[in-house]
N, C-alpha and C positions, 0 to 999 in steps of 0.2 A: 261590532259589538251588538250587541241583546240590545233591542230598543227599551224594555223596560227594566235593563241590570247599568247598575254608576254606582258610581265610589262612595255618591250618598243617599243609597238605596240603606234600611233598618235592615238588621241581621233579622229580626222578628217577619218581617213584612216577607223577606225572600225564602224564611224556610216556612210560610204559611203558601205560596205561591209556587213554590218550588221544591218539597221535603227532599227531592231526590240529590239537590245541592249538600245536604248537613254531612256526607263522609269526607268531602274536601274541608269543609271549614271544623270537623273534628281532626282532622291531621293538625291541622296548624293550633289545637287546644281549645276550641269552643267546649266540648264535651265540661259540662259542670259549672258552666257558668251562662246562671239564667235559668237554669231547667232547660223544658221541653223548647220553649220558642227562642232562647239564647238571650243575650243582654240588649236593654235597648240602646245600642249604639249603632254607625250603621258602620259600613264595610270598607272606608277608608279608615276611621280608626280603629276598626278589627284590624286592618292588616299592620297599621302602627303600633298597637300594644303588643299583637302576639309575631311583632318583625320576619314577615314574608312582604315580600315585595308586590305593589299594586297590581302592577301585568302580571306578573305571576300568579297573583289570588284569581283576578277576572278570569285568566283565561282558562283558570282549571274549573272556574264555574261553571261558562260555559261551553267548555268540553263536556258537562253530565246534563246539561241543560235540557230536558224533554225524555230523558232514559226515564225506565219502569224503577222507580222508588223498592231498593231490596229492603227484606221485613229485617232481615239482622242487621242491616245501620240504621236503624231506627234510633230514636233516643232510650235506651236502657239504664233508669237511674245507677248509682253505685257508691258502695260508704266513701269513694274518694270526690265526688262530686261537692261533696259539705264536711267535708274534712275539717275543716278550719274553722266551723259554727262551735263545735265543742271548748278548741283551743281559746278562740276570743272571749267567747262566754263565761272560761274560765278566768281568762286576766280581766273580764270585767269586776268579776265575784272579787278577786284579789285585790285589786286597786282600789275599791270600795271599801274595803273590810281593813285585812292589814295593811296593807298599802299605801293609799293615802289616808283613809280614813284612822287609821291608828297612828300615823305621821302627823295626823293635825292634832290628833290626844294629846302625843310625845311633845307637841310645839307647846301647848297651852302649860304642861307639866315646864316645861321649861321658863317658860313666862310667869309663872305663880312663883317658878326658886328665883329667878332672875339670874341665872347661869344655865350653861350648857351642860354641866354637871350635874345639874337637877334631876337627870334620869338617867339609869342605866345602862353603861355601855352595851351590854348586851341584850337587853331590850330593843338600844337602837340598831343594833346589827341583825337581830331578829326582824323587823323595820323592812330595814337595809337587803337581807335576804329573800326577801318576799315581794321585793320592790322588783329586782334581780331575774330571780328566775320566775317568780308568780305574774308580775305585768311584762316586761320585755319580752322574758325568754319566751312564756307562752305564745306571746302573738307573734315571735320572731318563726318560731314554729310552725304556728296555723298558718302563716301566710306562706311561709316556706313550703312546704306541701302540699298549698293549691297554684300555688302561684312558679314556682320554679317548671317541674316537669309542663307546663304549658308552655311556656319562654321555650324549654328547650324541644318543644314539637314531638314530646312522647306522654308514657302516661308515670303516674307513683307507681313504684315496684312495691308489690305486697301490701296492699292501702292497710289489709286488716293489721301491720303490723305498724302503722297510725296511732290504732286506736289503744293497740297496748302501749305504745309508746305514751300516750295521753293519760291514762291510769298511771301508769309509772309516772310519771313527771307530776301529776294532781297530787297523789298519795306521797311522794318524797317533799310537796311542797307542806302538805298540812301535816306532815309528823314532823319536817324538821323544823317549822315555824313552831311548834308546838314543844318540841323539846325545848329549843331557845328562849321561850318567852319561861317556861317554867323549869330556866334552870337550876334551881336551885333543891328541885325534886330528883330522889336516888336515879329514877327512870329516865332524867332529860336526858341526858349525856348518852344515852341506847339509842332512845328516840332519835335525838338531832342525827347521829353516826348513820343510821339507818334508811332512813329520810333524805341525807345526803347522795348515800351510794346508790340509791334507789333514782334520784336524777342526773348521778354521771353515768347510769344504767341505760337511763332513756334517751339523755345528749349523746350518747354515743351509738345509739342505733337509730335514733335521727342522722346523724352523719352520716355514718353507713350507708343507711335509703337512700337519701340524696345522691351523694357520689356512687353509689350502684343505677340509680336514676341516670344521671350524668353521662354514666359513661354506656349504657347501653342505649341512650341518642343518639342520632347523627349530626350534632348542632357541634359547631368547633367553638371552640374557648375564647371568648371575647374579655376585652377589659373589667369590664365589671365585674367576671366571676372571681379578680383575684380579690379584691375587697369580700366578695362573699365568699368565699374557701377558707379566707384569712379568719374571717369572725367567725367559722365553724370552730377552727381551730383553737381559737381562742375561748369558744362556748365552754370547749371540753379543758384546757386550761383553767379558766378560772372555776368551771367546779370542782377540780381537783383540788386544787387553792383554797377554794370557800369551807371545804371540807376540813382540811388538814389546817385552819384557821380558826374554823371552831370547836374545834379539838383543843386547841392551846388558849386559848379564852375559855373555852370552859372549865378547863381543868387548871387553870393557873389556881397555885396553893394561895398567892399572898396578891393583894393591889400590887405593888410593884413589878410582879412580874404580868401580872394583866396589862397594864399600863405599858409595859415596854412590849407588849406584843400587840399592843392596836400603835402605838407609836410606829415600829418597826415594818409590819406588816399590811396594817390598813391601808394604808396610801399607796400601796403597790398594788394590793385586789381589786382595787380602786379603777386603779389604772386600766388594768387588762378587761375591768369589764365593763366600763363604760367607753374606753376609747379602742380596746382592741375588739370588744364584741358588739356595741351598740353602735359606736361611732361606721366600725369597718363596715358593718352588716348594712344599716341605712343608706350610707355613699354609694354601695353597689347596690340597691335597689332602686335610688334614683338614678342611678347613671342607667342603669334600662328601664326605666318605671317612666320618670318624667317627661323625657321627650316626646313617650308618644300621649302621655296626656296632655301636656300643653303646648303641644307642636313646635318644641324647643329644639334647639341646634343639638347635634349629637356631639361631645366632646370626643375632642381627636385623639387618637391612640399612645400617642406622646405623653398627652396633658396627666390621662390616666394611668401610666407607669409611672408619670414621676412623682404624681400626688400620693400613690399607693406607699411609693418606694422611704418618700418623703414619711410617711404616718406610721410605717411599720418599724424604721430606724428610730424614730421617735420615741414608741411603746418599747421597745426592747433596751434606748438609752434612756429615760427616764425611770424606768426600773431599776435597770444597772446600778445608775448613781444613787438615785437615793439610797438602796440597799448598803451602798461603798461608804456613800456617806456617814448610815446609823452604826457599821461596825466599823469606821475608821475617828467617827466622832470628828471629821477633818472638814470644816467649811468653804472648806473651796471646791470638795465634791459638790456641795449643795450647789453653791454659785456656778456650776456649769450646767445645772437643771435647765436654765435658759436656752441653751443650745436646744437639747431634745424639745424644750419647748415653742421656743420657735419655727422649728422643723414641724413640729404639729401643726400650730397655729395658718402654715403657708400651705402644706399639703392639706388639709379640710377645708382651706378657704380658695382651691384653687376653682374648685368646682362651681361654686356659688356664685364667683366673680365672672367666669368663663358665659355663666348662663342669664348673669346682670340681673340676678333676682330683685334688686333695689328698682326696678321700671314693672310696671305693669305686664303679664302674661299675656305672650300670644293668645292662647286660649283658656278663658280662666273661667271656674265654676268654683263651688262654697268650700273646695278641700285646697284652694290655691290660696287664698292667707292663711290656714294653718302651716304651709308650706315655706310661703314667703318668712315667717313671723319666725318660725322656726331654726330655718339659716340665721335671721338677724340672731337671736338668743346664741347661737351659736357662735358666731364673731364677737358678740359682746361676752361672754367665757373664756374664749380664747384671749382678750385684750386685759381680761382682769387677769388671768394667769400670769401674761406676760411685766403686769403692775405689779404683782404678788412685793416682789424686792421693793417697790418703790413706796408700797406701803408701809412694810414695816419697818421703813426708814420714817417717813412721816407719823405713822402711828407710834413708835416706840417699843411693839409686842415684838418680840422677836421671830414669836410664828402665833397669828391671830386664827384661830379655830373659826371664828364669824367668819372672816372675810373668806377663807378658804373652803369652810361650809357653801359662804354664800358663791363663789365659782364652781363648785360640784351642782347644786340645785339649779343655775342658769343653766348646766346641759343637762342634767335629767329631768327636768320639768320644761325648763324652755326650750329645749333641743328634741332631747329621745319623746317624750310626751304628745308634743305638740304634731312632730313626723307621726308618731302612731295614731294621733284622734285623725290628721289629715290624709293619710293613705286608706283608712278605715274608712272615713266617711266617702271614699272614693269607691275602693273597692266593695263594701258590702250590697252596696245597691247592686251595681254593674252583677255581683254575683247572684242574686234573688230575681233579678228579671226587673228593678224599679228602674221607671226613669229620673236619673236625682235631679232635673229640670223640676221636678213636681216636689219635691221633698223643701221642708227648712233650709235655712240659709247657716242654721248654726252659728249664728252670730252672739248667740248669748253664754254656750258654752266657750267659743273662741277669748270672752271680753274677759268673764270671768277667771279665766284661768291664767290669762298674762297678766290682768290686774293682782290676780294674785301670787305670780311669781315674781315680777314686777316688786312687791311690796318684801316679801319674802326675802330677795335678792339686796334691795338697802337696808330696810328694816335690822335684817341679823348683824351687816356690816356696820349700822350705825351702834347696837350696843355695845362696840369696842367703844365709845365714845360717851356714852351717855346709858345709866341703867336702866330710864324709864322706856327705850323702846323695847325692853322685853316685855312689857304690860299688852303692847300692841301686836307682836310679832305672830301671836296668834290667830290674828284675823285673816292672815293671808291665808293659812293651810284650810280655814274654813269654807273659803275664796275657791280653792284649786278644786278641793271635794266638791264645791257646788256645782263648779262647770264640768267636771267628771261624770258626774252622775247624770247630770242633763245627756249629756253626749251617749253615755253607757246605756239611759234606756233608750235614746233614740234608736242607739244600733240594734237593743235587743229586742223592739218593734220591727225593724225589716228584717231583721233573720226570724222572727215570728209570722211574716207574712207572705216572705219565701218559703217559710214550710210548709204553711196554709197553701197558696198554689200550686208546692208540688204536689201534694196532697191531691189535690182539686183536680190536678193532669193525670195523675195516676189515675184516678177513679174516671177522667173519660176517656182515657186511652185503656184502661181495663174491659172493654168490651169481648164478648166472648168469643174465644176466634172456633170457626167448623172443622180444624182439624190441632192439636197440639204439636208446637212445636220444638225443636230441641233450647231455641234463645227463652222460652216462655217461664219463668219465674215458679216457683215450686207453689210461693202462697198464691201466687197469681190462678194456676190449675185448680188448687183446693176449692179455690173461692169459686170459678165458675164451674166444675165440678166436683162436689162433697162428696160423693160416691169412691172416687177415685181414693180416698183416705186408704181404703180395705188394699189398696194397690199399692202405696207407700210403706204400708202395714209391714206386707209379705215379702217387700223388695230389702224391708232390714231399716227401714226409716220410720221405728217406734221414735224417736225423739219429737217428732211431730204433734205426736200428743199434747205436747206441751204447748198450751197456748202463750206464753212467750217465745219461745222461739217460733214459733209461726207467724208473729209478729215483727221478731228482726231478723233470723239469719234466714229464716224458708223467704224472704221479701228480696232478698239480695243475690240469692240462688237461682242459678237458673237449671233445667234439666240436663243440660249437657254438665255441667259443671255437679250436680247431684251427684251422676252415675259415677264418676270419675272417682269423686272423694270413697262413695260403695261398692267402688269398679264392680260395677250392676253395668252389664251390655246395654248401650241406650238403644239400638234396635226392638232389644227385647222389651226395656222401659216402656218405651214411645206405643210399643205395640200393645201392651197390655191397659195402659192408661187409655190409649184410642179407643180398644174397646169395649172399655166400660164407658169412657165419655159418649162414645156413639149408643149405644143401647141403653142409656139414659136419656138422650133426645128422643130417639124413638120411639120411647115408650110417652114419654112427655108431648111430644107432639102427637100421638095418637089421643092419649087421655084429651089432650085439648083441642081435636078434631072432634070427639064424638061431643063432650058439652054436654052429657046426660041425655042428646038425642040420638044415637046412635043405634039402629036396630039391631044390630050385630052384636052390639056390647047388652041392648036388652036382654036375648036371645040368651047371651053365654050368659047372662045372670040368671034366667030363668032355669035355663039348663044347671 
């Protein structure tokens, strides 16, 4: 071995000593995580997160070890490198806004009526909607498309067709929140309809990507993807559902028929998208995500078929039933709920138990109690589910909306929430180039936010009991937004300071090269030759003009990829840009040889 190449050598360290090493460690996914000098971690857990095997990383290392560094594997940024800044950003905006922030309004509205009726069904499903696709979906998204095709050792097929995907999905969220909240205007019911099909437009060519991703890899199908294929599927389920849901809530003529269609149908959309899409999605993240951050046992391929098998019979019989149940009106459907529910409860907790999250991490850093704390939330939802019957025998209610509220909020606040602040606060560093050794500990948004689900989680269960705990009930949501936001700007300070450095690499890696070449960036050439404009001019590349696009799409362009789109012969290109770039040094380095002392240059003045 290399005397100075080991397993805990920094990825940063070796491709500042070695650049010629970065084309082996972009095969296996480095590219776009970290920028120009990669994350700081070092090269045993590079080969653990992106799953290439140790001898097999070293020895292709050094197999290039001492070669002449080629200029086209160089680091070339690209829109799929930060893909996922926009998406997160976005479900920060959400989560803040309608999300939780408009969830703690609805709480307090509910505390001043002292009923759950206090506020409008479909205000809460507006709520509910935005909770759904605007924080989940979003971040299931961004992480999806930076974080997948690296796992599978290729690249995103079509990145730019990302960013549409991210317009569509932003715009279907704020027209169809916006129909919803004001429905009761001629226009909602357009609005929400439009806003809907406009994000099963985008969930579905996100799926697409992916599995066009997938299958033009050479990575073979492991356990975890059935959990993640499953909650694709489910993505695109239940926006068909959510749509064709609120179609009949909004148009329902009388209460009674609204009522028997959140009755009827809520607790099924429910289902599919918290336990077929959030639930499925997360399990198969950690099941390749976590081992290799806390150097945890990998769960055996058994455990993983049966837990999968176990959760998807579940989701498909507790839909069943309940649905058998409201049009048979027969309770003994209901009372077999338990089965499918059970089957849940043992398939999600098989994992957690396998990996003994109740003991301290092999290797733990500030995203391992959101981790830890999150399974537990998650076993305690599961165990009130399975209480559900033995409640409303001790309570008396025949079906308590508290208590059943309060088992939905332990998994989307204590479960889905808690997984998203703690993979976040893992991955956005690692992606910007920080090392989170240096960063907060996060312990204030971590306190806050179980304190306040925590609170949220009895609180609503005790006003089946007593009225005065709806006076309080609102303190919790105040609770959750607080440590939300804390978390949300931290994150949106190192994706601020990731931009600032790439920034920062651009402009010293922008140095002006002596001859252009075909990988060299369109705004890159302008910038070190202005001249050369007259030469894009004539080649049919007016749009140039435009100083935004020379800002974003001439930045992400390179000259090979130019001539292509204006099948312009890049020979000719290369040949005509050379030279005017050449006879503008020329002349430039002449003028700044002579310095106004130049006899020659007297001479011809005089002449």
């Amino acid at each position: 071995m290399h005397p100075s190449l080991s397993l805990d050598m920094m990825v940063p360290d070796l491709l500042k000593q070695h650049p010629e090493t970065r084309p082996v460690l972009d095969r296996y996914g480095l590219h776009g995580c970290g920028g120009q000098h990669g994350p700081q971690e070092s090269l045993g857990f590079f080969a653990r997160m992106h799953g290439v095997a140790e001898s097999r990383l070293l020895s292709e290392i050094i197999a290039v070890l001492g070669t002449t560094p080629n200029a086209e594997d160089a680091y070339q940024p690209s829109v799929a490198d930060s893909i996922y800044r926009r998406y997160f950003l976005a479900g920060i905006a959400v989560i803040l806004t309608v999300g939780a922030g408009w969830g703690a309004w609805l709480l307090w509205q509910i505390g001043f009526a002292g009923s759950f009726t206090g506020v409008s069904v479909l205000d809460v499903n507006a709520h509910g909607h935005a909770q759904i696709f605007g924080w989940v979906g979003l971040f299931i998204m961004g992480f999806a498309y930076q974080a997948f095709p690296r796992f599978w050792h290729t690249t995103l097929a079509i990145p730019e067709l990302a960013v549409t995907t991210f317009l569509a999905m932003l715009i279907g969220i704020i027209v169809r929140t916006t129909g919803m909240t004001f429905h009761t205007q001629t226009w909602a019911l357009s609005a929400a309809m439009f806003g809907g099909f406009l994000e099963i437009a985008a969930v579905t060519v996100f799926i697409w990507q992916l599995v066009f991703t997938f299958k033009r890899s050479d990575t073979t199908f492991e356990p975890y993807m059935l959990f993640v294929f499953a909650a694709m599927g489910f993505f695109l389920i239940q926006g068909a559902m959510s749509v064709w849901h609120t179609y009949n809530t909004m148009t329902a003529s009388t209460r009674d028929e609204l009522v028997w269609y959140v009755a009827t149908y809520q607790a099924v959309l429910r289902d599919v998208q918290i336990h077929g899409l959030a639930l499925c999605m997360i399990l198969g993240v950690s099941l390749r995500l976590l081992p290799g951050i806390f150097a945890m046992p990998e769960i055996g391929h058994k455990k993983c078929v049966t837990a999968f098998t176990l959760i998807l019979l579940a989701i498909i019989g507790e839909v069943t039933l309940f649905l058998t149940y409201r049009f048979t009106h027969n309770h003994v459907w209901a009372a077999f709920l338990l089965v499918p529910w059970l089957m849940l409860t043992i398939g999600s907790l098989i994992i957690p138990i396998s990996w003994k999250l109740w003991r301290p991490l092999p290797v733990a850093d500030r995203s391992s109690k959101f981790i830890r704390m999150a399974f537990a939330w998650l076993a305690i939802s599961m165990v009130m589910l399975l209480m559900l019957p033995v409640y409303q025998v001790i309570s008396g209610i025949p079906f308590s909306h508290a208590y059943y509220g309060s088992i939905r909020h332990a998994i989307t606040v204590g479960f889905i929430s808690l997984m998203i602040m703690g993979v976040a606060a893992k991955a956005v560093p690692t992606l910007n180039g920080i090392d989170h050794k240096t960063l907060s500990a996060l312990w204030g948004p971590f306190i806050l936010v179980n304190i306040g689900c925590t609170l949220r989680v009895s609180l609503q269960t005790l006003t089946d009991w007593h009225p005065l705990f709806f006076a309080l009930v609102g303190v919790s949501g105040l609770l959750e937004l607080s440590g939300l936001t804390w978390w949300g700007c931290h994150l949106l300070g190192l994706m601020r300071q990731g931009k600032r450095n790439e920034l920062s690499d651009e402009a010293t890696q922008a140095t002006k090269p002596q001859l252009i070449q075909p990988h060299h960036k369109v705004a890159d050439v302008l910038a070190w030759f202005p001249n050369t404009a007259s030469v894009f001019d004539a080649l049919g590349f007016d749009l140039l003009r435009n100083p935004i696009l020379r800002r974003t799409l001439a930045r992400h362009t390179t000259l090979a990829q130019a001539s292509a789109i204006k099948r312009v012969p890049l020979d000719m290109m290369l040949m005509e840009l050379r030279l005017v770039s050449m006879t503008i040094d020329e002349s430039q380095e002449h003028e700044h040889a002579c310095s106004g002392h130049c006899h020659d240059c007297d001479d011809h003045e005089h002449d």
